[in-house]
DRENFI-331175 format. One record per residue (C-alpha): x, y negated, z; residue in three letters. Coordinates in steps of 0.02 Angstrom, whole numbers, padded with zeros to 5 digits, always signed. Example, Ala and Ser with C-alpha at 12.3 -4.5 7.8 and 13.67 -1.06 7.14 Angstrom:
DRENFI-331175
+00615+00225+00390ala +00684+00053+00357ser 
end
This chain:
DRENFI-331175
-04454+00923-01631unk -04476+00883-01804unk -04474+00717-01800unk -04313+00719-01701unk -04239+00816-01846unk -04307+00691-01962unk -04209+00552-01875unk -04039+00638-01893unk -04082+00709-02062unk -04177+00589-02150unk -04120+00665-02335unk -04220+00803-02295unk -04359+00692-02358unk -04246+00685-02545unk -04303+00882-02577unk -04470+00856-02675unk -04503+01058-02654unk -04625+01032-02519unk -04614+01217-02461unk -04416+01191-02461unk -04404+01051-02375unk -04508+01132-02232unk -04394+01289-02240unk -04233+01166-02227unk -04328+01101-02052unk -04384+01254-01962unk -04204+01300-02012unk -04142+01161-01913unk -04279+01202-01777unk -04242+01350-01758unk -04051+01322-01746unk -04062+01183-01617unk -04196+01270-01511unk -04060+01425-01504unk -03908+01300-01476unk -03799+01255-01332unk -03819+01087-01424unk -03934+00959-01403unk -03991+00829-01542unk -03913+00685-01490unk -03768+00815-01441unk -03759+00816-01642unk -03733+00620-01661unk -03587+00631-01547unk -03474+00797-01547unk -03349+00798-01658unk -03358+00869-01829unk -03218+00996-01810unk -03145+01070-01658unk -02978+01120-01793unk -02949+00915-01808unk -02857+00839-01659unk -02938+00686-01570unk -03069+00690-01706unk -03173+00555-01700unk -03304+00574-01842unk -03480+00674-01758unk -03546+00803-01840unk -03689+00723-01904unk -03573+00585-01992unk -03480+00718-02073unk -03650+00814-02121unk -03734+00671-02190unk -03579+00618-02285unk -03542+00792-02379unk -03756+00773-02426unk -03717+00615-02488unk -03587+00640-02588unk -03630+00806-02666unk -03768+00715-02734unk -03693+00576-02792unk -03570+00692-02884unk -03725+00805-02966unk -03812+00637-03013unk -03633+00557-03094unk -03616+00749-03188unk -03803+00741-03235unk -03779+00577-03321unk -03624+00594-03417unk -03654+00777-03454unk -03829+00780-03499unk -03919+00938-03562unk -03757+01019-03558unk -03756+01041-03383unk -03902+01095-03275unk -03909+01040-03090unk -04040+01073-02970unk -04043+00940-02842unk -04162+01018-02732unk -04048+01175-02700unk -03883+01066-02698unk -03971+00954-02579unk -04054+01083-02453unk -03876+01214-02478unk -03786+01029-02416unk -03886+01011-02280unk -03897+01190-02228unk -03695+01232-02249unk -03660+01189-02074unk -03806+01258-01975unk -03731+01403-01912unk -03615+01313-01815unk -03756+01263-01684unk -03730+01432-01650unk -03549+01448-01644unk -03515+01314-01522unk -03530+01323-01293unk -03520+01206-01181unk -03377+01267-01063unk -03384+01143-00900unk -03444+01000-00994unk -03322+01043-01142unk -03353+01107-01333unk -03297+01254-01378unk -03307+01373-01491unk -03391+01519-01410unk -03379+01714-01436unk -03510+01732-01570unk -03413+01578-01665unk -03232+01676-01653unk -03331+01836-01732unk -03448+01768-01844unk -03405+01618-01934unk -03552+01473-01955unk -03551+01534-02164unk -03632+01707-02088unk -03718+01652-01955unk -03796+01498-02065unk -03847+01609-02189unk -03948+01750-02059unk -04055+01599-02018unk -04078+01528-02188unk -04137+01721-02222unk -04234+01711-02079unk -04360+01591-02148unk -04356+01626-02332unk -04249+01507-02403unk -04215+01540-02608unk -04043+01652-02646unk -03986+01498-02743unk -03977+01407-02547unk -03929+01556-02481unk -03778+01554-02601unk -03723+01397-02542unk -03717+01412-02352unk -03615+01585-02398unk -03467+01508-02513unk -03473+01304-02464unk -03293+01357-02356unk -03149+01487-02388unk -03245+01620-02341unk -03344+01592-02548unk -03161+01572-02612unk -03161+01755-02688unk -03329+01749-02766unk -03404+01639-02898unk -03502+01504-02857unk -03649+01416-02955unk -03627+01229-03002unk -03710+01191-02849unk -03599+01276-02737unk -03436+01209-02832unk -03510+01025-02778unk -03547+01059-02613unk -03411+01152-02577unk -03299+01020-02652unk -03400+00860-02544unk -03398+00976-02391unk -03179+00952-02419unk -03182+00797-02477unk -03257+00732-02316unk -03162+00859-02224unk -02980+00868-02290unk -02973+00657-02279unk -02992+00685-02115unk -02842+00776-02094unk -02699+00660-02126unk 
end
């Protein structure tokens, strides 16, 4: 199964904390071993069930928000210098992990998605963040999959949350309109 993660989430291979970057995938493991939701499920459903006729998959969207949130910490790094520190490992794994619980969320309701029961009471930031737990990854990820959407909005985030949380809605709100 690992591989199969490795060819939808290839930037795993950009965390250089070896013992992360194996956290991030039995994350992912575990999440599609306990999902409705197949891998190749992942390259086609839509992002978001709350856009109508959406037509960007989930793994688009995913890969995007990485991308971008580390293009954004890279662009900070090297016009702010020592006056900002950035850990790319954390920003990178909390990107890829912000969405995870949403394997969880989501049924399959006569060949249509949907968000199922556990989805409507616990939202993916809550869910994501049980299985991050669940496999030891570091408070700093933790802190990311917790406040990357509204539910973080009344907390304070760490630089790495701010850019994740701002990628996740730049590839999200654009969507929208």
């Amino acid at each position: 199964m690992i591989v199969r993660i490795l060819d939808i989430w290839p930037e795993i291979n950009w965390i250089k904390n070896e013992e992360l970057r194996h956290k991030v995938l039995d994350c992912w493991n575990y999440a599609i071993e306990n999902s409705a939701l197949t891998v190749e499920d992942l390259k086609t459903i839509p992002f978001s069930l709350l856009i109508k006729d959406c037509r960007i998959s989930f793994m688009l969207h995913k890969r995007t928000t990485v991308h971008l949130a580390v293009e954004m910490a890279k662009v900070m790094k090297k016009n702010f210098g020592d006056q900002i520190k950035i850990d790319i490992d954390v920003l990178t794994a909390g990107a890829i992990l912000i969405d995870i619980g949403k394997l969880l969320e989501y049924e399959k309701q006569n060949g249509k998605l949907t968000t199922g029961n556990a989805g409507k009471l616990v939202r993916h930031p809550f869910s994501g963040l049980a299985i991050a737990d669940r496999f030891g990854i570091p408070p700093e990820v933790q802190h990311i999959i917790a406040t990357h959407s509204h539910e973080g909005d009344l907390g304070t985030r760490t630089v790495e949350s701010i850019i994740v949380h701002y990628a996740d809605f730049v590839s999200f709100d654009s969507l929208k309109t």
